[in-house]
Structures are given as C-alpha cells and as structure tokens.
C-alpha positions as CSV (number, residue, x, y, z in Angstrom):
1,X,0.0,0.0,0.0
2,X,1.6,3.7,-1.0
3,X,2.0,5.6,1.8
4,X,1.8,9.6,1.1
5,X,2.9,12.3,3.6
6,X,0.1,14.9,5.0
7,X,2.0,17.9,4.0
8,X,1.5,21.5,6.0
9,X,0.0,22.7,3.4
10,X,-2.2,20.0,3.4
11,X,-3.0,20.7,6.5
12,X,-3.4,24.2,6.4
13,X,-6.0,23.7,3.8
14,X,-7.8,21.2,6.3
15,X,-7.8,23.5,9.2
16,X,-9.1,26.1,6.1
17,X,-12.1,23.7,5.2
18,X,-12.7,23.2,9.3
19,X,-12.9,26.8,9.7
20,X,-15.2,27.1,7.1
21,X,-17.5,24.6,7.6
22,X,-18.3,26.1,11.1
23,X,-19.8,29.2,9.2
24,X,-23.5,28.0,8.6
25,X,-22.9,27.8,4.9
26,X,-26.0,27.5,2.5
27,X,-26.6,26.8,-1.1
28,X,-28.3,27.9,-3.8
29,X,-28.1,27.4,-7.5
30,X,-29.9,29.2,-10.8
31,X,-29.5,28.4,-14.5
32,X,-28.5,31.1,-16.7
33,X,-29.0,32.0,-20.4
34,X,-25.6,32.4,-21.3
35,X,-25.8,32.7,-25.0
36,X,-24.4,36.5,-24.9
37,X,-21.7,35.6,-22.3
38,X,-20.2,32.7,-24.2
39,X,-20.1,34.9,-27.3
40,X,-19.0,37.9,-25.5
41,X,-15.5,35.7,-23.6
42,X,-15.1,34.1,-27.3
43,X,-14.7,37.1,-29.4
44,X,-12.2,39.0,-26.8
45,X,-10.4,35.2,-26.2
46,X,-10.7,35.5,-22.4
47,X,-11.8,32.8,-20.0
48,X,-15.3,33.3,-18.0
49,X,-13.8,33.7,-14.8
50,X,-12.5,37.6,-15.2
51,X,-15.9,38.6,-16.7
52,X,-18.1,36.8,-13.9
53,X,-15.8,38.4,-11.6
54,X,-16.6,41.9,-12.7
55,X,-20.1,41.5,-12.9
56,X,-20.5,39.5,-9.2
57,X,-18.5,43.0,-8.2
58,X,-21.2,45.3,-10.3
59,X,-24.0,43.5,-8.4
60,X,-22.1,44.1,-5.0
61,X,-22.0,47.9,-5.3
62,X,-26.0,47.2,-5.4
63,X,-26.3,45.2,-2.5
64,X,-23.3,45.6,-0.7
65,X,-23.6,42.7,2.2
66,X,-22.5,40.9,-0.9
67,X,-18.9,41.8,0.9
68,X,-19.8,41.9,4.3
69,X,-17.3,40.6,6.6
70,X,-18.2,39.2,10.0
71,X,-15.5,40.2,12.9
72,X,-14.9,41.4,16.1
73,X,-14.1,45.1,17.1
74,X,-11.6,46.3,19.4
75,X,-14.1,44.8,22.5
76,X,-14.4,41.5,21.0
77,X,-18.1,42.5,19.8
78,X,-18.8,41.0,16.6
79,X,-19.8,43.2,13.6
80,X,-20.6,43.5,10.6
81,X,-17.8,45.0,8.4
82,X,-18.6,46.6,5.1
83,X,-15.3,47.4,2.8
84,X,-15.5,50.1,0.5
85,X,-14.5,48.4,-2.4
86,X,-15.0,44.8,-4.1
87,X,-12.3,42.0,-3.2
88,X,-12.5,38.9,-4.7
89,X,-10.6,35.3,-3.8
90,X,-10.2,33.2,-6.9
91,X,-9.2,29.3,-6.6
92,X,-6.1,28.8,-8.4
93,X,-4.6,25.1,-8.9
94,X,-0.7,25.2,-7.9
95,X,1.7,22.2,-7.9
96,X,4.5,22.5,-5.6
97,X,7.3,19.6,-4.5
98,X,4.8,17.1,-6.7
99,X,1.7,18.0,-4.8
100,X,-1.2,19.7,-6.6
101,X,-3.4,21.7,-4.3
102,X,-5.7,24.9,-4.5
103,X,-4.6,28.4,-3.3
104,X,-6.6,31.3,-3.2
105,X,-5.2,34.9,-4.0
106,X,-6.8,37.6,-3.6
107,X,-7.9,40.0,-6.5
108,X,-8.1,43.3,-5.3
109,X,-10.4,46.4,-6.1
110,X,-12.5,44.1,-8.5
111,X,-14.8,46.9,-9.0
112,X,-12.3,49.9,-10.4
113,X,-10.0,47.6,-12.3
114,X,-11.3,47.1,-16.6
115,X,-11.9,43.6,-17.5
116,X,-8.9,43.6,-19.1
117,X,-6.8,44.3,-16.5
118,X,-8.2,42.0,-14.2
119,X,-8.2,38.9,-17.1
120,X,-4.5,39.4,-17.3
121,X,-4.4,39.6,-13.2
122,X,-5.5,35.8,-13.4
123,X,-3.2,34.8,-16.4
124,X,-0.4,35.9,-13.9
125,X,-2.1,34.0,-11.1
126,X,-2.2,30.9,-12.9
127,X,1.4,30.7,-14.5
128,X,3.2,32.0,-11.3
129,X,5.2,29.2,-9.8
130,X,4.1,28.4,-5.9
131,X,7.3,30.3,-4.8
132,X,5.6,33.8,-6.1
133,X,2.4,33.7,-5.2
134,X,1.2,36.5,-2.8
135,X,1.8,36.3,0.9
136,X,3.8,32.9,0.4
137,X,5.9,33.8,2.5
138,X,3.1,34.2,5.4
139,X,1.6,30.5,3.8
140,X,4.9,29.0,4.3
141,X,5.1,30.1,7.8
142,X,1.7,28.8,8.1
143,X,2.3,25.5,6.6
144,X,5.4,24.3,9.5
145,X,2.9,24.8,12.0
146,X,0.9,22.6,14.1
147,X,-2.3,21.5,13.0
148,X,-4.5,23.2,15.8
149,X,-1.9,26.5,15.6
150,X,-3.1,26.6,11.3
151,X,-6.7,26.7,12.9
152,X,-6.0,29.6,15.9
153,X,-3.9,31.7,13.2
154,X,-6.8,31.3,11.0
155,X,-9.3,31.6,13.2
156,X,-7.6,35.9,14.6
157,X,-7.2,36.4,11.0
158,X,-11.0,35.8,10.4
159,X,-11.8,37.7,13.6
160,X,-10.0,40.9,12.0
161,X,-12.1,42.6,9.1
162,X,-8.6,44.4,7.3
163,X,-6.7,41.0,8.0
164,X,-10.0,39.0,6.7
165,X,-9.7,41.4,3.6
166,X,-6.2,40.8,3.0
167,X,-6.1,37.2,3.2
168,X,-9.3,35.7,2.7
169,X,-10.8,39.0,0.5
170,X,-14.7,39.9,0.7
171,X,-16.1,37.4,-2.0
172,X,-15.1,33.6,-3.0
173,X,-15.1,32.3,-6.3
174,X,-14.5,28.9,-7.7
175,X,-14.8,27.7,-11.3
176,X,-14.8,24.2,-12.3
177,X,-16.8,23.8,-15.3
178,X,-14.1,23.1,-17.7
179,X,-14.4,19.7,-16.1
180,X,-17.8,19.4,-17.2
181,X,-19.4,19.8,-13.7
182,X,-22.6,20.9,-13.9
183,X,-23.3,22.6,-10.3
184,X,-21.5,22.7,-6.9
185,X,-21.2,24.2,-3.4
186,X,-17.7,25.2,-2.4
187,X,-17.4,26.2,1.2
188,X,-14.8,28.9,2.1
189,X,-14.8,31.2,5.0
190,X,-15.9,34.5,2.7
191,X,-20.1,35.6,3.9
192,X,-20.9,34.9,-0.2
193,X,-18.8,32.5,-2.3
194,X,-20.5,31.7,-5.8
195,X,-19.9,28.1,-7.8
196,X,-19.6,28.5,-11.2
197,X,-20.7,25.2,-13.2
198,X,-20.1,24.2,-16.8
199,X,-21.9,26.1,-19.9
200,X,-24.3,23.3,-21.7
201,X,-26.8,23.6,-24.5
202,X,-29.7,23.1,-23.3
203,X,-33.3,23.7,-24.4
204,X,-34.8,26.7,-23.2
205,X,-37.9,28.6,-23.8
206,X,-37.4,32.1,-25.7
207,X,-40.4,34.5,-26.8
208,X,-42.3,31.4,-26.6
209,X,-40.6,28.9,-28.7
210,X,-38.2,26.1,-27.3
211,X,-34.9,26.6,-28.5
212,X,-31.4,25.1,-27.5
213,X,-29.2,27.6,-25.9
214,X,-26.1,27.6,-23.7
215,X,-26.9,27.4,-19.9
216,X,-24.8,28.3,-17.3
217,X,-25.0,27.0,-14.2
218,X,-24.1,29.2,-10.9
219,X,-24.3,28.8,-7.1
220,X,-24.3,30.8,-4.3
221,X,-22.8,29.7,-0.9
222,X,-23.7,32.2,2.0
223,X,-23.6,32.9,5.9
224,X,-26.8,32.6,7.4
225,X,-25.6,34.1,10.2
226,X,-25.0,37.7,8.1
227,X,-27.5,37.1,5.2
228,X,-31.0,35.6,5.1
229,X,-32.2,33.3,2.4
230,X,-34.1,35.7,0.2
231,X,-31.3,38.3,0.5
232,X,-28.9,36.1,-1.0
233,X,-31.9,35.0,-3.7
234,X,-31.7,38.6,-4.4
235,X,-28.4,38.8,-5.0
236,X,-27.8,36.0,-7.2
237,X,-30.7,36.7,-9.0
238,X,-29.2,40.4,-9.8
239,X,-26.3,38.7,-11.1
240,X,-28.1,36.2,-13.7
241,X,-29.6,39.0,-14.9
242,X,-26.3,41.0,-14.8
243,X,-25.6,38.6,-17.6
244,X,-28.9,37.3,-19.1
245,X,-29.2,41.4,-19.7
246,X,-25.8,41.7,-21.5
247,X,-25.0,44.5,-19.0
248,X,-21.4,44.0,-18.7
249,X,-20.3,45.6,-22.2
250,X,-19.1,48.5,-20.4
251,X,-16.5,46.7,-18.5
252,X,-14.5,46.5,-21.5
C-alpha cells in the first residue's frame, strides 16, 4: 500500500475547510442564459472567470452585504464589516514539490480595475510558480505549523475585518466547469462564495418557442448568520440577470 505524507499545506487547507465549515454555509443554485456571455469571452479570447468576476462586483455595489465581513471590534463585539471596495478570492490550482493543491489569492479592487486588466491579473495568477504567489511567505510560515496552531492563526485572521480582507478577500469564487461539472457548493470562510458550473446547451424557452441555448450553471454559498435566504436569492438573482441582460459591455 503507497503511503503519502500529509503535507502542512495540506494541512493548512484542512484547518481552512474546518474553519469554514463552522460558518452555517447555504446553497443555492440558478441556471443562466448564457448565449451573450459565451459569445461575448469568445470574441475578446478571455476565460469566463474575469468577466463573472466583474459582474458578481457590479452587483455588489447594489447590494453591498455581498462583501460583508463578520469580525470582532476592538471589544471582542462582533460586527458587521462593510469594505469600500470589491475583493475577490479566486481558486487557483498550484503544484509545488509534486503535490497539486488549491490556493486562493486575492484580486483586489475588482470593481475599479477594466476587464482587461483584471483577465490578465489571473493569467499571472495561474502561470506563477508556488514560490511567487502572494503572501507565500506568510503561507509557508503557516504551513510548518501545528495543526490546531493553522486553525488559531486562522481563526484571529477571520476575527479581523482588514486582515479578513487581505487574506481571505470579501467574496469567493471557484470555477470548475471546464471539467464538465454541472453545479456545486464550495465552502470557504468569505459571507458569499458563488460556484460556477459548466456552460451546456440546453433547451430553453425564448419568446415562446423552445430553443437550445447555452446554460450556465451558478451557485451561491452564504452565511446565514449575516445574510437571510431571500437576501442572497436577491443577489444571485441580480447577477443572472447582470448577464442574461448583457450588461457587462461597459466593462471592456
């Protein structure tokens, strides 16, 4: 039988998971018409992710618990912490010493940055080398830790809305359709994190004729503890129609 060593960062991204499985996440899920969005990343060559990101950040200005932070003040109180602008933590797959895991930098000021500049943000993200990344040098300190110390470091940066920020950002998203996954619920410590599914034709019903279109297929993981069910309906209903409205054409 092959016996594999449980890294530190292996653990780290256990004690991540433990931490944020204690959140009271909830899902939800929506299909979206995604006919102008596929056409719209295929004539400008870019992946979905940077678009997506720029609208999720259009819809937070709107409803702006979208980046809530829950921390504790000077007191230990816990509070709701609103940042000015839009940070988003993307899931990037890294390889380091033969081990493939998931990191997740932080894209910052989502809102103010052009499409463009945030697409090539994430083409640098994903052809860094581990040894590069943001923060690594905080990560590997992380990493040669005990397993309950990853969880208490974790646990004071989560407790800190500018440290949250920093390391964890204000929004989550993950995007694993290229694997031909239709719909799931990642859990990270962030109040909103959304899933993004595969694109699939489908049929679909448009000015009353069944037609086969692309559908998109996005989810939205939340903290019940900061946002109630129909607020987060809201808000990932404002972003299907973000896109099913072709609203993002100003991005560019």
């Amino acid at each position: 039988m092959k016996k594999i060593p449980y890294s530190g960062m292996r653990s780290s991204i256990g004690q991540y998971v433990r931490m944020a499985s204690r959140i009271n996440p909830v899902h939800m899920s929506t299909e979206v018409c995604a006919r102008g969005l596929k056409t719209f990343c295929e004539q400008r060559r870019m992946t979905l992710t940077p678009l997506l990101m720029k609208v999720i950040a259009d819809a937070a200005l709107e409803y702006p618990l979208m980046r809530a932070l829950l921390a504790r003040d000077a007191l230990g109180r816990k509070r709701i912490y609103i940042p000015e602008g839009v940070s988003i933590a993307v899931a990037v797959e890294k390889e380091y010493r033969g081990e493939v895991f998931v990191m997740t930098p932080v894209v910052f000021s989502v809102e103010r940055k052009p499409l463009a500049t945030i697409s090539a943000e994430l083409e640098d993200l994903a052809r860094r080398p581990f040894q590069t990344m943001p923060d690594i040098s905080a990560r590997r300190l992380l990493n040669v830790l005990p397993a309950f110390l990853q969880y208490a470091v974790m646990r004071c940066i989560s407790q800190s809305a500018p440290l949250a920020e920093r390391f964890f950002g204000s929004i989550g998203i993950s995007n694993i359709g290229k694997y031909g996954i239709t719909q799931f619920a990642p859990v990270w410590v962030n109040t909103v994190v959304f899933g993004v599914g595969g694109i699939f034709d489908k049929p679909v019903v448009d000015n009353g004729q069944v037609v086969v279109a692309p559908v998109l297929h996005l989810s939205l993981s939340f903290n019940h503890s900061v946002i109630d069910g129909a607020c987060a309906g809201r808000m990932l209903a404002a972003v299907r129609r973000r896109i099913e409205d072709q609203s993002y054409h100003h991005f560019t």
